[in-house]
N, CA and C atoms as a LAMMPS dump frame, in Angstrom:
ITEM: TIMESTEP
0
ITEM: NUMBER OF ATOMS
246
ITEM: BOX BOUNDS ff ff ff
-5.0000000000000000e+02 5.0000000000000000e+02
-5.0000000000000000e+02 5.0000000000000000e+02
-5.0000000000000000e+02 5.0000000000000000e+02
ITEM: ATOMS id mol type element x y z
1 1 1 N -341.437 335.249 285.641
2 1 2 C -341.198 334.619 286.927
3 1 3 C -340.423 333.316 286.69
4 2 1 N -339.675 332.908 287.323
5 2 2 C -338.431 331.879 287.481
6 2 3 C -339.194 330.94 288.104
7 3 1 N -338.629 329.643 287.479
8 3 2 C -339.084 328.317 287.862
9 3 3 C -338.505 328.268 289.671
10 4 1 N -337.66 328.77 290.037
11 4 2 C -337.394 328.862 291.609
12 4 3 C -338.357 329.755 292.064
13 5 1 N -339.018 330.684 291.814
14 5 2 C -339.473 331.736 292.619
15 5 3 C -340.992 331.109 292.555
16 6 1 N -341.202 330.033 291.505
17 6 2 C -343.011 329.232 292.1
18 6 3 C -342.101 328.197 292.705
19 7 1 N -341.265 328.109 292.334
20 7 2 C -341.103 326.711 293.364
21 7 3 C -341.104 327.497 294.794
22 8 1 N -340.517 328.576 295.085
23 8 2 C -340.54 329.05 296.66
24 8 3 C -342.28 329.316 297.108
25 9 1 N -343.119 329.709 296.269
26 9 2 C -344.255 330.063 295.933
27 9 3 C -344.839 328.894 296.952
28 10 1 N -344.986 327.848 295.566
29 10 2 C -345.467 326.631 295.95
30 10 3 C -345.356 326.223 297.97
31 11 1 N -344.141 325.842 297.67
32 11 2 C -343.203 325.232 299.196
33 11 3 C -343.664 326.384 300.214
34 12 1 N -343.611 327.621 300.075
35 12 2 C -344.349 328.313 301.306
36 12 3 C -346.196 328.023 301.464
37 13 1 N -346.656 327.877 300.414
38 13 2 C -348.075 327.591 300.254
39 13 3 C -348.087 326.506 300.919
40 14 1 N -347.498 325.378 300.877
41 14 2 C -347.807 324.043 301.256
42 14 3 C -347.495 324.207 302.739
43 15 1 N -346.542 324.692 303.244
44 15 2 C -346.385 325.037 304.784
45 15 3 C -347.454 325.519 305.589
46 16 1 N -347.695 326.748 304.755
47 16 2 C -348.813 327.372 305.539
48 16 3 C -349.988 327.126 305.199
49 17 1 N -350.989 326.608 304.207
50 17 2 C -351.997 326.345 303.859
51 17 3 C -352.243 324.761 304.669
52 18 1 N -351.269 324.042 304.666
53 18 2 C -351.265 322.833 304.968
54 18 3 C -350.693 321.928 305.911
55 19 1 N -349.903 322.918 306.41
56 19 2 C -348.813 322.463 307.515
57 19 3 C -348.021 321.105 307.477
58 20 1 N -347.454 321.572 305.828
59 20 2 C -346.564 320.075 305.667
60 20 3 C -345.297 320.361 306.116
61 21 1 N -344.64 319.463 306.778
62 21 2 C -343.013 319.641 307.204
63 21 3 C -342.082 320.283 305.727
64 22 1 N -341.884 321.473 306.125
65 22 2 C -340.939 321.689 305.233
66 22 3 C -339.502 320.963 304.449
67 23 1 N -339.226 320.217 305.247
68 23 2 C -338.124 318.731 304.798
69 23 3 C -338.755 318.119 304.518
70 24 1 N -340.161 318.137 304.12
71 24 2 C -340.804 316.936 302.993
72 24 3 C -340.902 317.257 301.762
73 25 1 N -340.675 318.876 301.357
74 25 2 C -340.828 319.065 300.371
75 25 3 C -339.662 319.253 299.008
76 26 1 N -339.997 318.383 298.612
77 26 2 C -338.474 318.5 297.551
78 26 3 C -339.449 318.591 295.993
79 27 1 N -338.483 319.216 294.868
80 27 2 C -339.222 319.408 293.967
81 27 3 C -339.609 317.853 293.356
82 28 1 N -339.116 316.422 293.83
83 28 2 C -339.525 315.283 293.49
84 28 3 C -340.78 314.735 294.199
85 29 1 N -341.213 315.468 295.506
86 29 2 C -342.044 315.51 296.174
87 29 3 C -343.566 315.194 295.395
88 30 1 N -344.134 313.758 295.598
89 30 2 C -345.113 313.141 295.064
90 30 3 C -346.402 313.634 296.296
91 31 1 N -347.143 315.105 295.101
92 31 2 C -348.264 315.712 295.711
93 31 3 C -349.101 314.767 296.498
94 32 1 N -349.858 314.358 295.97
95 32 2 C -350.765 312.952 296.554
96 32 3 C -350.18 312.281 297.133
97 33 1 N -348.854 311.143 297.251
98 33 2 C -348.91 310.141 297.622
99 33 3 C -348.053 310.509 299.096
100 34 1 N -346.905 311.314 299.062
101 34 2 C -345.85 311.872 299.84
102 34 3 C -346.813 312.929 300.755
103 35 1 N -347.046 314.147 300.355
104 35 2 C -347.608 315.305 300.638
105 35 3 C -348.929 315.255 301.189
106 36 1 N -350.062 314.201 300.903
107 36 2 C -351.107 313.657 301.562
108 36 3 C -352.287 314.512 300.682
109 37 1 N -351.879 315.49 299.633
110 37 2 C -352.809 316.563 299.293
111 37 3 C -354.204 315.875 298.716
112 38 1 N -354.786 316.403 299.206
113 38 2 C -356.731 315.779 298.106
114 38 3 C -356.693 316.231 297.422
115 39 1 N -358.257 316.08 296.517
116 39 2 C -358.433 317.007 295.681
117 39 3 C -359.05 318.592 295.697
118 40 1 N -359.423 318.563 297.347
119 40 2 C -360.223 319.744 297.763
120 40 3 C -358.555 320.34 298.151
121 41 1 N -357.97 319.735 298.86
122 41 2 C -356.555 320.793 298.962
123 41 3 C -356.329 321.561 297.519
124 42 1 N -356.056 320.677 296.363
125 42 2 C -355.415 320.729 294.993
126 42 3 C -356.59 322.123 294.474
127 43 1 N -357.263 322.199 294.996
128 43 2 C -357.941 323.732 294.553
129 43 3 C -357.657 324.523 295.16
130 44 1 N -357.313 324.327 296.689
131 44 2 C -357.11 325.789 297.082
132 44 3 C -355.9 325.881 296.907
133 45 1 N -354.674 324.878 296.87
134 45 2 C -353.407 325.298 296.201
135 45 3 C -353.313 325.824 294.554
136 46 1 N -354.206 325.425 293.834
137 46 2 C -354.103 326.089 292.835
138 46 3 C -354.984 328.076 292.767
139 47 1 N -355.87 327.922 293.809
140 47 2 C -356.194 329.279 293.597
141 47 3 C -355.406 329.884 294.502
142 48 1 N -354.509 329.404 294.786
143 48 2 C -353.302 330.168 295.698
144 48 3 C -351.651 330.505 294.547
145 49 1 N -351.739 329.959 294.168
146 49 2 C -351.238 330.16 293.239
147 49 3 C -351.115 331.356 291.818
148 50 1 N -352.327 330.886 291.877
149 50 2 C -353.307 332.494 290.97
150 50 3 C -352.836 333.62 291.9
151 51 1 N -353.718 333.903 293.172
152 51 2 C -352.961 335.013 293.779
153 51 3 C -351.713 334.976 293.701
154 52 1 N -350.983 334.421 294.294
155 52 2 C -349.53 334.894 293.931
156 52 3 C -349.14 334.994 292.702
157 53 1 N -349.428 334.386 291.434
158 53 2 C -348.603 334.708 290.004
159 53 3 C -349.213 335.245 289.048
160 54 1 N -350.701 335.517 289.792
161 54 2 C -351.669 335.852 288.443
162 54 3 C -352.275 335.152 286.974
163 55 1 N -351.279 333.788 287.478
164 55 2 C -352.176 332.765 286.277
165 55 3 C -353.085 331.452 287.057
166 56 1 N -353.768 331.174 286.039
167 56 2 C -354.388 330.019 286.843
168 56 3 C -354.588 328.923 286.345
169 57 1 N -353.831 327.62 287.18
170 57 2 C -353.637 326.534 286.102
171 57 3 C -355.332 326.345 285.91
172 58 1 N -355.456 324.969 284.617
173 58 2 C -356.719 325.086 284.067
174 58 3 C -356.906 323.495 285.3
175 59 1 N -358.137 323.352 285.258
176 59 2 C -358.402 321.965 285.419
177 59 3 C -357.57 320.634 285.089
178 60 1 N -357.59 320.884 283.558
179 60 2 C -356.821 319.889 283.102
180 60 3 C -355.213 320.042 283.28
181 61 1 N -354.765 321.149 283.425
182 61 2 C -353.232 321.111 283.851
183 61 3 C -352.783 320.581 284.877
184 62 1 N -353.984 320.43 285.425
185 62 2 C -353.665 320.305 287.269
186 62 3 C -353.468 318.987 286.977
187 63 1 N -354.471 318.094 286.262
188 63 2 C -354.707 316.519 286.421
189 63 3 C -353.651 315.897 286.262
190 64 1 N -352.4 316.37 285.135
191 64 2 C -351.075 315.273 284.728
192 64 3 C -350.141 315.892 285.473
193 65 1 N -350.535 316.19 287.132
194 65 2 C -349.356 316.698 288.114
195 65 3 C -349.207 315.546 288.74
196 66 1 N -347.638 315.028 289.003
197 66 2 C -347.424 314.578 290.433
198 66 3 C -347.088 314.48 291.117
199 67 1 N -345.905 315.787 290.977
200 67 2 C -344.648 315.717 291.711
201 67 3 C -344.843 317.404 292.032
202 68 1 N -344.237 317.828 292.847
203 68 2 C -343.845 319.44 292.748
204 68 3 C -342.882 320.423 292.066
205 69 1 N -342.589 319.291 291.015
206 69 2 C -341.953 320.121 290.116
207 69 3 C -342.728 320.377 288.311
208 70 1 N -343.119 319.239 288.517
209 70 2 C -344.878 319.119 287.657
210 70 3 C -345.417 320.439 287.86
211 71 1 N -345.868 320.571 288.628
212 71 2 C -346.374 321.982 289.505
213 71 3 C -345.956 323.45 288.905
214 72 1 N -344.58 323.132 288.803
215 72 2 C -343.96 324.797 288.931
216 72 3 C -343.375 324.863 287.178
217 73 1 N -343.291 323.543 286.838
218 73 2 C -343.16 323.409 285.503
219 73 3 C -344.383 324.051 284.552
220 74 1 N -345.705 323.207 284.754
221 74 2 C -347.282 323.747 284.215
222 74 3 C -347.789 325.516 284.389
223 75 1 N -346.989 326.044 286.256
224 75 2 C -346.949 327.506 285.932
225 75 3 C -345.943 328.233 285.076
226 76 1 N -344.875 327.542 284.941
227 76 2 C -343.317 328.883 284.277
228 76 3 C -344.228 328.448 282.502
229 77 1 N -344.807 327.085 281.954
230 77 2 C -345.067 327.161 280.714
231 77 3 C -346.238 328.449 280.584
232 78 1 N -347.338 328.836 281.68
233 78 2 C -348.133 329.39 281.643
234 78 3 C -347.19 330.98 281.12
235 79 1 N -346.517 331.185 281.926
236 79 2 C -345.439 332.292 281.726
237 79 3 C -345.061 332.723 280.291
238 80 1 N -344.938 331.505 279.802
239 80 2 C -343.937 331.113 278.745
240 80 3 C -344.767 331.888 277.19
241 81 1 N -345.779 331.202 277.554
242 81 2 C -347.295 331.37 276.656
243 81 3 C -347.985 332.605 276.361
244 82 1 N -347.233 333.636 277.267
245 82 2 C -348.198 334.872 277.164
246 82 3 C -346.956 335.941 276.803
């Protein structure tokens, strides 16, 4: 899977799980501070994620995210790895 196709992943998740304006989301897009996400969001975006790609970031992958490209970077290495 292509670093664009979680990034589309991602950016539709955040729309519909969360109803963020889609022109907010850029892959520089600062999860927390920009995006408003918690940490109870940051789980169900990550087990949303799992469904769609079949991997699942760990705990600790999640923690040194902060941008949305952080994000899609930590899944394509998951890719990368197997």
């Amino acid at each position: 899977m292509s670093e664009t196709q979680i990034y589309e992943i991602l950016k539709n998740a955040l729309v519909t799980l969360f109803e963020i304006d889609e022109a907010k989301i850029t892959p520089q897009s600062l999860i927390y501070e920009e995006l408003e996400i918690d940490s109870i969001d940051a789980v169900d975006l990550v087990d949303h994620i799992k469904k769609k790609t079949g991997y699942r970031l760990e705990p600790e992958d999640f923690k040194s995210v902060k941008t949305i490209d952080d994000i899609v970077k930590a899944v394509a290495k998951k890719f990368e790895n197997n």
